[in-house]
TORFI-834956 format. One record per residue (C-alpha): x, y, z. Coordinates in pm, whole numbers, padded with zeros to 5 digits. Layout:
<rs>
- X/Y/Z
...
</rs>
This chain:
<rs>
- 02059/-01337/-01412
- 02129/-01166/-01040
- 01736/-01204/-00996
- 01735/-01607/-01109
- 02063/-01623/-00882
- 01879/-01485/-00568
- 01614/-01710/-00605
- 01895/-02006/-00614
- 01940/-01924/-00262
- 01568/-02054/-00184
- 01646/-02372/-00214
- 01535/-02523/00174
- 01242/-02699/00129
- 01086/-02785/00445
- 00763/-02985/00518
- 00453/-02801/00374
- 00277/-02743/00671
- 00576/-02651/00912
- 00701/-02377/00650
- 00366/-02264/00587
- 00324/-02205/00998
- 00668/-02054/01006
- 00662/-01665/01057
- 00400/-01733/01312
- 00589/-01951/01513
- 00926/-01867/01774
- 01103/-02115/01925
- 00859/-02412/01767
- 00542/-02241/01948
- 00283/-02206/01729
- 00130/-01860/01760
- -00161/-01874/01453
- -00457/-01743/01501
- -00760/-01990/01381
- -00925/-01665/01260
- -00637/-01528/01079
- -00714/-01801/00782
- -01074/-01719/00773
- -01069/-01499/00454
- -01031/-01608/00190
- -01230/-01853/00171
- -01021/-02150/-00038
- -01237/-02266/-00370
- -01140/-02556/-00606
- -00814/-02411/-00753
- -00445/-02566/-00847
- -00309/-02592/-00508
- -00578/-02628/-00285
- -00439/-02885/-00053
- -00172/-02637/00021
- -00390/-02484/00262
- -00592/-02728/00353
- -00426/-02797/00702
- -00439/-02398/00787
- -00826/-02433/00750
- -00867/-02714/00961
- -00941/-02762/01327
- -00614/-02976/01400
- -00394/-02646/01370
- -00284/-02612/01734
- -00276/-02301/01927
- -00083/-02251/02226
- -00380/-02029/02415
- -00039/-01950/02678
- 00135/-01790/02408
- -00112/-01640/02207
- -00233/-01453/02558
- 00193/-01369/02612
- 00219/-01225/02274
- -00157/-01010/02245
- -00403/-01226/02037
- -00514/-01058/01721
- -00704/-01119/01447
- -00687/-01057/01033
- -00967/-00996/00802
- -00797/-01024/00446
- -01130/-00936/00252
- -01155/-00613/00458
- -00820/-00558/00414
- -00758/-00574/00055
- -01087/-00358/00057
- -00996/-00097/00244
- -00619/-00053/00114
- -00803/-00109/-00258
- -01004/00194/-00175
- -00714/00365/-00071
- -00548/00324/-00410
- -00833/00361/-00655
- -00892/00721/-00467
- -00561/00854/-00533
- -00567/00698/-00878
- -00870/00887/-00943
- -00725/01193/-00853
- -00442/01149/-01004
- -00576/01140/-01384
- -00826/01407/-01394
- -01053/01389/-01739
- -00890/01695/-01906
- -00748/01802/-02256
- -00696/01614/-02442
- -00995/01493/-02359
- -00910/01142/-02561
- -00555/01028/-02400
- -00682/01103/-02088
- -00979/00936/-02104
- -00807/00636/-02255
- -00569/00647/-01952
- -00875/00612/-01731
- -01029/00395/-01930
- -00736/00142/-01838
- -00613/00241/-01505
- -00910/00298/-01300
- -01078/-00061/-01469
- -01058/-00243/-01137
- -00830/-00519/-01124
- -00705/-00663/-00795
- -00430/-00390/-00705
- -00210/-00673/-00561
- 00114/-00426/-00624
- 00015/-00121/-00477
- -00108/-00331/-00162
- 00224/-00497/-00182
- 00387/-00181/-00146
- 00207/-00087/00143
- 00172/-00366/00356
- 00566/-00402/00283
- 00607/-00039/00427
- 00368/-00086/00756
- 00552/-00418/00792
- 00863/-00213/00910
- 00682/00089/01053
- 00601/00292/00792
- 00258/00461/00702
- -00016/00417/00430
- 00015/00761/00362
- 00366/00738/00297
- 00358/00438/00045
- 00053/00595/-00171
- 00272/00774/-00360
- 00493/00474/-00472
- 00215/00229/-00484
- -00002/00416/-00725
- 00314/00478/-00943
- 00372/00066/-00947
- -00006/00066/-01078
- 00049/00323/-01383
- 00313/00124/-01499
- 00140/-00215/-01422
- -00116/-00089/-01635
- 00130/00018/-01904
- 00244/-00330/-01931
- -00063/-00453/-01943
- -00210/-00180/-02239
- 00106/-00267/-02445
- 00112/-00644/-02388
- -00289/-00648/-02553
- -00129/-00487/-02891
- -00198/-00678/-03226
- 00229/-00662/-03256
- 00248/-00776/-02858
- -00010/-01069/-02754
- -00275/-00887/-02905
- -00579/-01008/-02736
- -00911/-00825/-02726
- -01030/-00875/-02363
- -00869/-00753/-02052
- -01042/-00751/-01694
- -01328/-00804/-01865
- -01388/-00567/-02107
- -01228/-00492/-02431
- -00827/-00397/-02424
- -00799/-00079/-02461
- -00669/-00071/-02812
- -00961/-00175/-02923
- -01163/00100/-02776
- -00943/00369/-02894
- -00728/00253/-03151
- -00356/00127/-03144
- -00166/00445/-03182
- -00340/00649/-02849
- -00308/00259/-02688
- 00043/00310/-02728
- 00075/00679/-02651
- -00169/00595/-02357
- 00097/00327/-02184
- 00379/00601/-02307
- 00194/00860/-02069
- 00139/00623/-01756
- 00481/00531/-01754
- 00575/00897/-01779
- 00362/01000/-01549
- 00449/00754/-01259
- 00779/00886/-01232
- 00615/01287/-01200
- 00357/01118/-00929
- 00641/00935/-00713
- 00865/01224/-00766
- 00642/01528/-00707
- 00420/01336/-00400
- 00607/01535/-00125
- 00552/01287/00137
- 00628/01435/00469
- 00880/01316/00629
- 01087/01120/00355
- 01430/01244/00236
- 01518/01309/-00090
- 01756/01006/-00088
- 01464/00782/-00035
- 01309/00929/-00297
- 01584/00858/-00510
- 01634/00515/-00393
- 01260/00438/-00471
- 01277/00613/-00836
- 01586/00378/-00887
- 01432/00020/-00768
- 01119/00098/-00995
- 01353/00252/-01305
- 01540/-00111/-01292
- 01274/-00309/-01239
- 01119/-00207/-01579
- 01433/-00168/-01813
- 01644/-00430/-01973
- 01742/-00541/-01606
- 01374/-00612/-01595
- 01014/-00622/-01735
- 01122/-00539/-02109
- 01442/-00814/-02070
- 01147/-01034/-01958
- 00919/-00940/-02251
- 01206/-00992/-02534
- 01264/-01343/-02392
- 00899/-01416/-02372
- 00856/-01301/-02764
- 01204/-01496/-02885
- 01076/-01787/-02665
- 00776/-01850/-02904
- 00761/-02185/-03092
- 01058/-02283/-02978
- 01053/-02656/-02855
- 01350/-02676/-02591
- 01298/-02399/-02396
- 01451/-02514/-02046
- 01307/-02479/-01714
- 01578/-02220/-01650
- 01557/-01987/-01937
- 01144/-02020/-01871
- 01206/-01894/-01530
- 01428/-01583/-01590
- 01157/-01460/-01849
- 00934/-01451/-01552
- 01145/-01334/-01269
- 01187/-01041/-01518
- 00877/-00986/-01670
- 00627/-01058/-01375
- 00860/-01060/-01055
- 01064/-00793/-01116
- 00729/-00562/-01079
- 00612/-00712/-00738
- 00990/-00680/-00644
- 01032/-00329/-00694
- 00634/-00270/-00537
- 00755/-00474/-00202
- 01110/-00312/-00196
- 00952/00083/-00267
- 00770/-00019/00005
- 00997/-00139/00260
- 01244/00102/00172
- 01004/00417/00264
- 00866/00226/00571
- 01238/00326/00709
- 01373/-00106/00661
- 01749/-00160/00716
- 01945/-00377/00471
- 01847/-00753/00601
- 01487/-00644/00593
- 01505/-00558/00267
- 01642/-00798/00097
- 01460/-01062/00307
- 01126/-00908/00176
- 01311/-00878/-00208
- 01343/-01275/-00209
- 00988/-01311/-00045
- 00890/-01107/-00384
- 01034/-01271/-00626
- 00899/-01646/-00461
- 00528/-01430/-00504
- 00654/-01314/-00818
- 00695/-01631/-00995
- 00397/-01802/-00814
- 00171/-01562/-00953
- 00341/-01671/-01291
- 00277/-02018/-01202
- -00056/-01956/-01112
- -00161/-01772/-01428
- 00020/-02003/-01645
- -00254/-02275/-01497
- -00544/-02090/-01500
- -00503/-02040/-01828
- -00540/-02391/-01940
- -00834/-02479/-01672
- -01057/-02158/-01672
- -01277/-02040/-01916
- -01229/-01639/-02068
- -01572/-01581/-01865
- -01387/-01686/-01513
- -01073/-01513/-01638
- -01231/-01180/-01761
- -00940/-01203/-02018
- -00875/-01464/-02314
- -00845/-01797/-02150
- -00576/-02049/-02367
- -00399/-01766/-02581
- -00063/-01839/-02495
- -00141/-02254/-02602
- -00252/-02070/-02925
- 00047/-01867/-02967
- 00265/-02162/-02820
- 00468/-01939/-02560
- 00662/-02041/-02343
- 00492/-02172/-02007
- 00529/-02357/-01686
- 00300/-02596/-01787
- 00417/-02654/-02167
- 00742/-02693/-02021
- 00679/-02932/-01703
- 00359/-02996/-01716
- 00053/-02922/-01503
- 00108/-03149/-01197
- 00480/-03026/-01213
- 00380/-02672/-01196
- 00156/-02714/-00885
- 00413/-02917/-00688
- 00645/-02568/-00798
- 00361/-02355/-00675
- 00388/-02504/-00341
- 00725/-02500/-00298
- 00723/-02092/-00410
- 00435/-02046/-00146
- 00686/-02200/00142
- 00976/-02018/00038
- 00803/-01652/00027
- 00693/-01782/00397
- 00966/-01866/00502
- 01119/-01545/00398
- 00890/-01387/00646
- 00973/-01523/00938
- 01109/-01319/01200
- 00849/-01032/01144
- 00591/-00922/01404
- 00279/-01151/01369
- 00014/-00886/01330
- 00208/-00679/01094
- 00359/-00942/00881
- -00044/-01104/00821
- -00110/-00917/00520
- 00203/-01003/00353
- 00177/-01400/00387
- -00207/-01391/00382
- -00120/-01183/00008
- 00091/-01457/-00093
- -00182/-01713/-00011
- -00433/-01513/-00183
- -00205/-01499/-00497
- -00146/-01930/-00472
- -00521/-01999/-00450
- -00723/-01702/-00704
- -00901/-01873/-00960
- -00901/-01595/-01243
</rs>
């Protein structure tokens, strides 16, 4: 309930296109960089016309200001590409193929799949936002990853959601059985905690460390993903689930995740107490939009587009936001997350603060 209370507290909703231009603006002058918006490049998706005025040639730059404050520009493909290849290396190295030979190469089979690595990026952009290094978040990010993956190999279980197809291939219970699924997502969550714990980041106290363990501990337990997962499971075919009950499901079972991957993050890039919980509400807007997102997707894309089972929580009749306020409902909600984890941002150094906001766009506008 403290998570659904924080995100009371976003309740300012400003013009689109002003909040969308707000942490690169200071004292109403716009400093956005035309170039800055170049990647990705916006398909058809649910809120499209969100971004529409970012990518168009009326967005006014102030050439004055942009030369005061060091012009700059952001290539989001070649960022998530090189922080990707960041993670997937130290992910690799982290889970050798060893005895036994079958766990482990069940582990792999599931964490080292691919995906989009949104969380670990999180968790570093978060900590360069404030000063901090790469090198200094790896340790945390890849931890948010095993246990992202965890969730994701127990979700797929014939007694969870049990679906067969997961980032395009088969869920891993299906390649290996249920029992070393389960024993699979037992280890990953296991071993984050050894990874994060046993890094030895230079430079990074032992109460960090601690701090870190802590946000990611909570943001898993009954304060988070697994209070989110019993409501999600109690929530099916029932007819009156309320808006409010359908968003504490998901600021537990989805935000709490990209919470704890932002604050890790932000707390080992050195951030004092304002920072931090500024970037915790800009999580858990990004949290729930990501929600949002899916919960569309799922009722416009096909499993091919999706790489995963496309309609499967219609069939099981869960809980979503658009069985419970419709499609058109749930886009206007999209937007309104997008300018809230924006607005969050504001006050942050332009160029450092790019990947965060251009992640939160990237997360409104995917289409699988």
């Amino acid at each position: 309930m403290q998570r659904q209370m924080q995100l009371k507290t976003l309740a300012y909703q400003p013009k689109l296109s002003s909040a969308v231009l707000t942490p690169f603006t200071a004292s109403r002058k716009i400093y956005l960089i035309p170039s800055l918006w170049k990647k990705p490049t916006f398909m058809e998706n649910p809120i499209n016309s969100l971004f529409s005025q970012l990518n168009s040639s009326s967005v006014a730059v102030a050439k004055t200001d942009v030369e005061e404050m060091g012009a700059f520009e952001f290539n989001f493909a070649d960022y998530m590409a090189e922080k990707s290849a960041a993670v997937n290396r130290a992910l690799e190295a982290a889970v050798p193929l060893k005895n036994p030979k079958k766990i482990n190469e069940s582990i792999r089979y599931s964490l080292l799949a691919g995906g989009k690595r949104v969380r670990p990026i999180l968790c570093i952009a978060a900590c360069e936002l404030v000063g901090g290094k790469e090198e200094t978040a790896i340790p945390a990010a890849c931890a948010v990853e095993m246990i992202h993956t965890m969730s994701l190999i127990h979700d797929d279980l014939p007694c969870m959601d049990n679906d067969d197809l997961r980032r395009g291939k088969p869920t891993n219970h299906k390649v290996y059985g249920e029992a070393i699924a389960i024993l699979s997502g037992d280890a990953l969550l296991a071993m984050a905690f050894e990874y994060i714990s046993t890094a030895g980041v230079q430079g990074i106290s032992p109460e960090k460390i601690v701090r870190v363990i802590a946000e990611l501990a909570r943001s898993i337990g009954v304060e988070g993903l697994v209070a989110g997962q019993v409501a999600d499971i109690c929530s099916e075919g029932v007819e009156d689930v309320t808006e409010e009950e359908l968003e504490y499901i998901h600021l537990h079972k989805t935000a709490a995740l990209l919470e704890a991957a932002v604050v890790m993050g932000a707390i080992l890039g050195g951030a004092d107490g304002k920072d931090i919980e500024k970037l915790r509400k800009y999580a858990c807007s990004i949290g729930l939009l990501f929600q949002v997102i899916d919960d569309i997707l799922d009722v416009t894309k096909s499993s091919d587009e999706l790489g995963k089972t496309a309609g499967k929580d219609l069939a099981t009749d869960k809980a979503t936001f658009c069985k419970v306020i419709g499609i058109e409902k749930s886009r206007k909600y999209a937007e309104r997350l997008m300018a809230d984890a924006a607005e969050q941002l504001a006050g942050f150094d332009p160029a450092k603060v790019a990947p965060l906001l251009a992640l939160a766009n990237y997360i409104a506008s995917r289409d699988h």
